[in-house]
C-alpha positions in Angstrom: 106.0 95.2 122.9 105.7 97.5 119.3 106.7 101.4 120.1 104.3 102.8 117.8 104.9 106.8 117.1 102.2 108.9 115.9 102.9 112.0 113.9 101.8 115.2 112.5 97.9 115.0 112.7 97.8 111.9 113.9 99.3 112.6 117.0 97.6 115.4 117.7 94.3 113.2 117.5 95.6 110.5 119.6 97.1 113.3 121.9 100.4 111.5 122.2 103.6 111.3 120.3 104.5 107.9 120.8 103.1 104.9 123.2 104.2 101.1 124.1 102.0 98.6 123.2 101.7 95.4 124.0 100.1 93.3 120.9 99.0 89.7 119.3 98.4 91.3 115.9 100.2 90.1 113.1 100.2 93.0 110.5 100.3 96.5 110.9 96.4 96.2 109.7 95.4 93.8 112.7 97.4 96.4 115.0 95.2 99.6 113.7 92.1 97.5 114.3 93.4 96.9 118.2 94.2 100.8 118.6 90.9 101.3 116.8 89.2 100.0 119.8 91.1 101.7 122.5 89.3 104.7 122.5 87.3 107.0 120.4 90.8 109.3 119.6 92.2 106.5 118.1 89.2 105.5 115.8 89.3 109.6 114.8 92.9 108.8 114.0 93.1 106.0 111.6 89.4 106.5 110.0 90.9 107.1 106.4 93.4 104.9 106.1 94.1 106.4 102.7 95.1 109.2 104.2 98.0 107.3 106.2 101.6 106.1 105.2 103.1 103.4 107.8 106.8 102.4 108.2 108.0 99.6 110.2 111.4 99.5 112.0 112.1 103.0 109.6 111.1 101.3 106.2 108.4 102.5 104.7 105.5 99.5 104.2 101.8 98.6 103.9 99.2 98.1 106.4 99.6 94.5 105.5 103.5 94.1 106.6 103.8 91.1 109.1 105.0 92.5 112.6 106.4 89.6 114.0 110.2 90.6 115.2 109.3 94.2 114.7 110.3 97.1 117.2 108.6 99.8 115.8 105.4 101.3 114.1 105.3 104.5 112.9 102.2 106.8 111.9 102.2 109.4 109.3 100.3 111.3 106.3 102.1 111.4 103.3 104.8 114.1 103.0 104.6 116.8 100.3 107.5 117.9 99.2 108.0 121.7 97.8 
């Protein structure tokens, strides 16, 4: 089980700040094509992956980080700072 938390815009797509899911994906990449086919919300949410910045377990990493051992997946667009 990955908690993935969604934030910003992404959450208000998916219409929840964080969910458990249970997974066989190997990368982050593998685990956004699962969510993908969840449910229409979910596609709406990670259609422009360019527009997305993941971090696993709090590090900040690429859609191609492995998962394996990792507790958490987080969702964000980038930050801007100001």
């Amino acid at each position: 089980m990955i908690d993935c938390l969604y934030f910003a815009w992404v959450r208000e797509r998916i219409g929840a700040p964080r969910e458990r899911v249970e997974t066989s994906a190997a990368t982050v990449m593998e685990l956004v094509e699962e969510l993908r086919g969840r449910d229409p919300r979910y596609g709406a949410a990670f259609a422009d992956l360019s527009a997305l910045r993941v971090a696993v377990d709090q590090e900040l990493s690429g859609f191609d980080a492995p998962l394996a051992g990792v507790r958490e997946v987080a969702f964000f667009p980038p930050m801007t700072g100001g």
